[in-house]
N, C-alpha and C positions, 0 to 999 in steps of 0.2 A: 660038735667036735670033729665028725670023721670028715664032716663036708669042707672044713678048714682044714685038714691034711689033707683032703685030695686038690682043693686051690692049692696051695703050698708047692706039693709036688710037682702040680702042673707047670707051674711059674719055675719052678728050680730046672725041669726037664727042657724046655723052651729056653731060658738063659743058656744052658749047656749047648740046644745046638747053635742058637746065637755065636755062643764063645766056640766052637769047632769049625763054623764057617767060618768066623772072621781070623780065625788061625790059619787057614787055608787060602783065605786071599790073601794076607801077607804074602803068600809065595807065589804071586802070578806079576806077569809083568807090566809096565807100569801102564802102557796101549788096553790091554784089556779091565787092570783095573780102573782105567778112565772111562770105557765103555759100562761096566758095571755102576759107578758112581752117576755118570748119566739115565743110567735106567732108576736109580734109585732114584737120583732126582722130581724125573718126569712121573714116579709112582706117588713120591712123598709129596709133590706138587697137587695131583690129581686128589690124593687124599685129601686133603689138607679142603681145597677148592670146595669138594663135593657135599664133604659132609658139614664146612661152615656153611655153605649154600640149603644143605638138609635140616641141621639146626637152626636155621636162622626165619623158614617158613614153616617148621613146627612149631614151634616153643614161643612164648609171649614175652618171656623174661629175657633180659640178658644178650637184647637182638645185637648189642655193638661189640660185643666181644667174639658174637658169631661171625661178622663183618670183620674184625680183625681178623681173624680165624681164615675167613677166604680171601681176603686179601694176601696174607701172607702164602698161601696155595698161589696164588697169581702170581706174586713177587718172585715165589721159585720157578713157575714154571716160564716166564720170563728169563729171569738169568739162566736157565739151564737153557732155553732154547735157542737165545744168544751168544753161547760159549761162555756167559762169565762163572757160571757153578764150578767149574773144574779148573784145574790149573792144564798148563801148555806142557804137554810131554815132548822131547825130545829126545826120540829114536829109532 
């Protein structure tokens, strides 16, 4: 029981500063929230990549969905590296 209140709280604590940052970008401008959104990209890319690439030469089961997995890491970090992840700011 106490080990499911402390996951619990962890998840509720981590959501909050989730929900505090992203309260905080809303008020930055639209050049830097582009730069932001591209680093997330290139991150959620690299994630994405690594670990379908890590899954995919551990594990016996399930190898096509870990292949999906990094594919779709490739697919972002493709469009982010090519400009199509973001939209076009002007100002």
């Amino acid at each position: 029981m106490f080990d499911g209140l402390v996951i619990f709280f962890a998840v509720l604590l981590c959501v909050a500063i989730i929900h505090w940052v992203s309260l905080r970008l809303i008020k930055t401008s639209k050049v830097r929230a582009q730069k932001i959104r591209t680093i997330f990209g290139y991150f959620y890319g690299i994630f994405f990549l690594i670990f379908g690439l890590v899954r995919f030469f551990e594990f016996d089961s399930y190898k096509v969905l870990y292949l999906i997995q990094a594919g779709i890491g490739l697919l972002v970090l493709i469009l982010v590296s090519t400009g199509k992840f973001n939209e076009e700011v002007k100002e």
